[in-house]
C-alpha positions as CSV (number, residue, x, y, z in Angstrom):
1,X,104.2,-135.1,31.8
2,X,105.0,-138.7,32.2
3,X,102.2,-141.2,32.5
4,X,101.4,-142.5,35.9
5,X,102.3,-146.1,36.2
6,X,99.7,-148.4,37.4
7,X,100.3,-150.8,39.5
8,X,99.1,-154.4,39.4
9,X,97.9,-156.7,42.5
10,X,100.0,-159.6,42.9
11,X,98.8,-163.0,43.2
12,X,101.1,-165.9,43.4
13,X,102.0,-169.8,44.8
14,X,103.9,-170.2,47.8
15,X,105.5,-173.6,48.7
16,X,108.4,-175.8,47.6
17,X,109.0,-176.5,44.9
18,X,106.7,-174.5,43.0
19,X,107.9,-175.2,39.1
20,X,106.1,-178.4,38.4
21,X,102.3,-176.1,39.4
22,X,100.5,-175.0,35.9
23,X,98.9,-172.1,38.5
24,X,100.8,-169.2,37.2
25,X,99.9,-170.2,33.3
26,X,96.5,-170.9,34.6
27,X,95.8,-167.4,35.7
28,X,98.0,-166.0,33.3
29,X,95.3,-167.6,30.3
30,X,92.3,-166.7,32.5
31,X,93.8,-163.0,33.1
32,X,94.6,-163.1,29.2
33,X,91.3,-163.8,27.9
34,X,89.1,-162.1,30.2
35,X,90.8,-159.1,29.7
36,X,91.8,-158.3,33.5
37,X,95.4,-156.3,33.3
38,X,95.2,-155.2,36.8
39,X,96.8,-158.4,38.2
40,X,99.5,-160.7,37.9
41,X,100.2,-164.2,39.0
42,X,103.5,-164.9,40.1
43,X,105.7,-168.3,42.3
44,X,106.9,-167.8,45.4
45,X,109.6,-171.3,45.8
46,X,109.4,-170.9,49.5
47,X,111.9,-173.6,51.4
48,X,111.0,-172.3,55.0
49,X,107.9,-170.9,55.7
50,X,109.6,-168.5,58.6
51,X,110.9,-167.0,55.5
52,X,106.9,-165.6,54.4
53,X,107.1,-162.2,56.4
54,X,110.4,-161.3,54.8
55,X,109.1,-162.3,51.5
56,X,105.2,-160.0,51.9
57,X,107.5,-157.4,53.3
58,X,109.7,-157.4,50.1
59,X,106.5,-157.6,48.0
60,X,103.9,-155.0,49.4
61,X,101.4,-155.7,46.5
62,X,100.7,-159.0,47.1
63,X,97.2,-158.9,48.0
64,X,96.9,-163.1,48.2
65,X,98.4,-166.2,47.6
66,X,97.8,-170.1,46.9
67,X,99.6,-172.4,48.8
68,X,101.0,-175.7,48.1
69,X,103.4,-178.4,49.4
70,X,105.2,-178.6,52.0
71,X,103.1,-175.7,54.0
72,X,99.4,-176.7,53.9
73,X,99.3,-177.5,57.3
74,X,102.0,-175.3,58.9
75,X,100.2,-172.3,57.8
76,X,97.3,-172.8,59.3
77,X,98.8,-171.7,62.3
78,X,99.8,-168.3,61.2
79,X,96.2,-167.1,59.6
80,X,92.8,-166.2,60.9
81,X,89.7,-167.8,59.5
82,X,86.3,-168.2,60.0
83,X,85.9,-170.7,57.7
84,X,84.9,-173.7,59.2
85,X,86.1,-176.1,57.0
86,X,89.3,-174.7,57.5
87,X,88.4,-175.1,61.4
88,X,88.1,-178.6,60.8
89,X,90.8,-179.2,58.2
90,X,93.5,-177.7,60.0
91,X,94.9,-176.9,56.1
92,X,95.0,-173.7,53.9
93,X,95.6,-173.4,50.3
94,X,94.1,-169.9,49.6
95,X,95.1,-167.0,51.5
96,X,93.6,-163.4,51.1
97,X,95.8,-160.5,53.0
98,X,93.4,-158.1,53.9
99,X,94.3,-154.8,56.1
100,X,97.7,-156.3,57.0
101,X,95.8,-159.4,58.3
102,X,96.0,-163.2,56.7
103,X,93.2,-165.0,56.5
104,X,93.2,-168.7,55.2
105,X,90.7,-170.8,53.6
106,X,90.5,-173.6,51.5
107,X,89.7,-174.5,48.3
108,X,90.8,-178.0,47.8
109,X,87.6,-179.2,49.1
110,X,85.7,-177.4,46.7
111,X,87.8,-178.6,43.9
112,X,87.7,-182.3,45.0
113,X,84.4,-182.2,45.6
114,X,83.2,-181.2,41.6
115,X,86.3,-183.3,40.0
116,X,85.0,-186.3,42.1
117,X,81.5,-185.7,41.3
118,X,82.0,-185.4,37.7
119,X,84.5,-188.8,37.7
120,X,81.9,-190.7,39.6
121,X,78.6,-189.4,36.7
122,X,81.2,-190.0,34.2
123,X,82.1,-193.7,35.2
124,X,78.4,-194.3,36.8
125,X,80.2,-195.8,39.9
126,X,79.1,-196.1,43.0
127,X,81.7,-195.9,46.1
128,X,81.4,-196.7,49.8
129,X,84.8,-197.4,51.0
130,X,88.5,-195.7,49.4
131,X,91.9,-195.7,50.1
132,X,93.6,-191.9,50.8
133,X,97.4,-192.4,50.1
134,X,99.3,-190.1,52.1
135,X,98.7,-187.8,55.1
136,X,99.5,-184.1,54.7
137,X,97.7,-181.0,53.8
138,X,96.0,-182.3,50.1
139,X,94.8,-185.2,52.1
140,X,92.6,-183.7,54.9
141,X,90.1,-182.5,51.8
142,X,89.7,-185.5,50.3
143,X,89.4,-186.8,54.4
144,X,86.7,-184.3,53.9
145,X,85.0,-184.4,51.1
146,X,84.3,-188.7,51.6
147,X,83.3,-188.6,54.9
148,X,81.2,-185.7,53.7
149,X,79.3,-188.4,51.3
150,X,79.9,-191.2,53.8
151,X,82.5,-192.8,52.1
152,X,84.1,-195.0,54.4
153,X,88.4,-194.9,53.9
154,X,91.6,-195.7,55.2
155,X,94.9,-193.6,55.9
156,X,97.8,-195.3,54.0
157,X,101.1,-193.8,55.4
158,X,104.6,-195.0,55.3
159,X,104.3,-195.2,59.0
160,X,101.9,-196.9,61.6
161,X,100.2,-194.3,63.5
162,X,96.9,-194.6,64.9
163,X,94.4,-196.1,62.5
164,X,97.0,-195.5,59.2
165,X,97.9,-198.8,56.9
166,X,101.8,-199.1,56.2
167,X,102.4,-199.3,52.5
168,X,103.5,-203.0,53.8
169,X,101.0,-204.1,55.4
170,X,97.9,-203.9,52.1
171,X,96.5,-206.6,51.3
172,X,93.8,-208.0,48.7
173,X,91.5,-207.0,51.8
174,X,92.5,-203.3,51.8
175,X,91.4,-203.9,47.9
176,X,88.4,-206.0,47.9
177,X,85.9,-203.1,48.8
178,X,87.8,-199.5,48.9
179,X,87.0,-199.1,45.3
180,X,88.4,-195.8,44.8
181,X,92.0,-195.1,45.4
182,X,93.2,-191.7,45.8
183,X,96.8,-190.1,45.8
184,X,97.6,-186.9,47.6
185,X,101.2,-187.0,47.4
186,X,103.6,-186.0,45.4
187,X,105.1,-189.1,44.5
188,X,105.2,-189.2,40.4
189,X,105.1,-185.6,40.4
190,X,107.5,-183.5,37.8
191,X,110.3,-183.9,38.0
192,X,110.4,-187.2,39.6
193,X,108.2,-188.4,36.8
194,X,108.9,-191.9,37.6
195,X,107.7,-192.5,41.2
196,X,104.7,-193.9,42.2
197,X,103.3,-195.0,45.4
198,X,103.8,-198.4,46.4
199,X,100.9,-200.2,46.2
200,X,100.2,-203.9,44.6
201,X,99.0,-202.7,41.5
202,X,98.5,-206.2,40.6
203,X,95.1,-206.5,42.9
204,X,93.6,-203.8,40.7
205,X,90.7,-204.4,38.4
206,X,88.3,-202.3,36.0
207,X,86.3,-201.9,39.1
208,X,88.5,-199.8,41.1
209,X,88.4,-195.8,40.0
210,X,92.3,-194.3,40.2
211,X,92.2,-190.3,40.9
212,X,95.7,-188.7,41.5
213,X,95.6,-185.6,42.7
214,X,98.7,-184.7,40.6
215,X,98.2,-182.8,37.4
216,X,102.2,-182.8,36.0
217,X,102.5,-185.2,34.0
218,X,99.0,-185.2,32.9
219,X,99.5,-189.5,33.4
220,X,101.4,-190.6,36.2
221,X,103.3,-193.8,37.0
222,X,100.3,-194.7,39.4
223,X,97.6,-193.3,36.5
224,X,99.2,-195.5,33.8
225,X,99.6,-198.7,36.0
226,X,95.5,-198.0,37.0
227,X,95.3,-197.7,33.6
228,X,97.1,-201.1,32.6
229,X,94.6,-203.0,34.9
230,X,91.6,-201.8,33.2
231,X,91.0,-199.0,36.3
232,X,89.3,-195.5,34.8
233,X,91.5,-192.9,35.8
234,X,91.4,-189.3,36.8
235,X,94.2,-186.7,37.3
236,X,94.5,-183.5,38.9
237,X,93.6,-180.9,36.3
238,X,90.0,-180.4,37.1
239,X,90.6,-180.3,40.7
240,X,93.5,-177.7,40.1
241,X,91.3,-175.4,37.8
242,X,87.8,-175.4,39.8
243,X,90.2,-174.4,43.2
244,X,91.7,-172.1,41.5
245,X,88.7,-170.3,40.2
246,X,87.1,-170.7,43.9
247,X,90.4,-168.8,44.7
248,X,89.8,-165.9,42.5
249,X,86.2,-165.6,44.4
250,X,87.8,-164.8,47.1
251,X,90.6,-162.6,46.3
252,X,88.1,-160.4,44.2
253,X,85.7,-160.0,47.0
């Protein structure tokens, strides 16, 4: 008699691209060393998210999924939650597919939040005003998490729209008092290792904290040039690995 095959729940990453994200070899260690052999980790490069039913269709075990760039925001409109957060957000990162049904949460908030936290103990900085480069998905949790500690901040965009700065338009102002700088987009990220967000690195000083929310490379253009003003700087890594355990919470549950 032939031994019945088990088999494993699939987890994965959805978005595009998805070969710079260290998520798979992060729950392919975790899985590894905690001994859990009933589930896999797997990317999903996903171009068009119109494309996801086809793709859970093709994949029936797929029990839930992280989500990354381009479709943080987009997806929100396909998922249930009552997650309030989410609610306010308007973004998802963490999906759960439970009896045929998507529901979204996310988890970049939580991950911020303790990555911030321990940047701010480490440095023994105190922050009232930051500046959020960019304006998608990534962005609307760290919106989240300052106004959550009233930190005052500013949108900077490439574009003028409502209360955003242009890139332009930053001044020694804009630099004065927003202490901590943050970058949610992918500029600098593998491959295009040598893009950076176009800010006047020259107005920085040791006073201003640099936190990119990129984790590869583990030192960005925009880390390095922080780095070369005298500016402590955090990357991604933390933020990446306390999400992704929040994740697992969930998909467990």
């Amino acid at each position: 008699m032939k031994p019945v095959m088990s088999k494993k729940k699939i987890l994965g990453l959805v978005g595009y691209p998805v070969s710079h994200s260290f998520s798979q070899f992060f729950f392919e260690e975790k899985f590894k060393n905690e001994g859990i052999e009933d589930y896999s980790y797997q990317l999903f490069p996903l171009p068009d998210l119109n494309e996801l039913p086809q793709l859970l269709k093709n994949n029936p075990d797929i029990i839930g999924f992280n989500v990354t760039i381009p479709h943080k925001q987009a997806i929100y409109k396909i998922v249930k939650s009552g997650d309030e957060t989410v609610k306010k957000l308007k973004a998802v990162n963490t999906v759960k597919i439970s009896e045929g049904q998507l529901w979204g949460y996310n988890t970049d908030v939580f991950g911020f939040e303790k990555s911030l936290d321990n940047f701010l103990q480490k440095n023994t900085a105190t922050v009232f005003s930051a500046l959020i480069l960019g304006s998608g998905g990534a962005a609307q949790a760290v919106k989240y998490v300052l106004a959550k500690k009233a930190i005052k901040y500013k949108i900077v965009s490439r574009q003028k729209r409502g209360t955003y700065v242009r890139y332009d338009d930053l001044c020694a102002d804009d630099f004065r008092d927003a202490l901590l700088i943050v970058n949610t987009t992918p500029l600098g990220m593998f491959p295009k290792t040598e893009d950076a967000p176009d800010i006047p690195y020259h107005l920085l000083s040791p006073r201003h904290l640099m936190f990119d929310l990129i984790y590869n490379p583990e030192k960005t253009v925009f880390l390095r040039r922080g780095e070369e003003m005298g500016c402590p700087i955090q990357n991604g890594w933390d933020m990446l690995r306390f999400q992704a355990e929040k994740s697992w919470e969930i998909w467990k549950n």
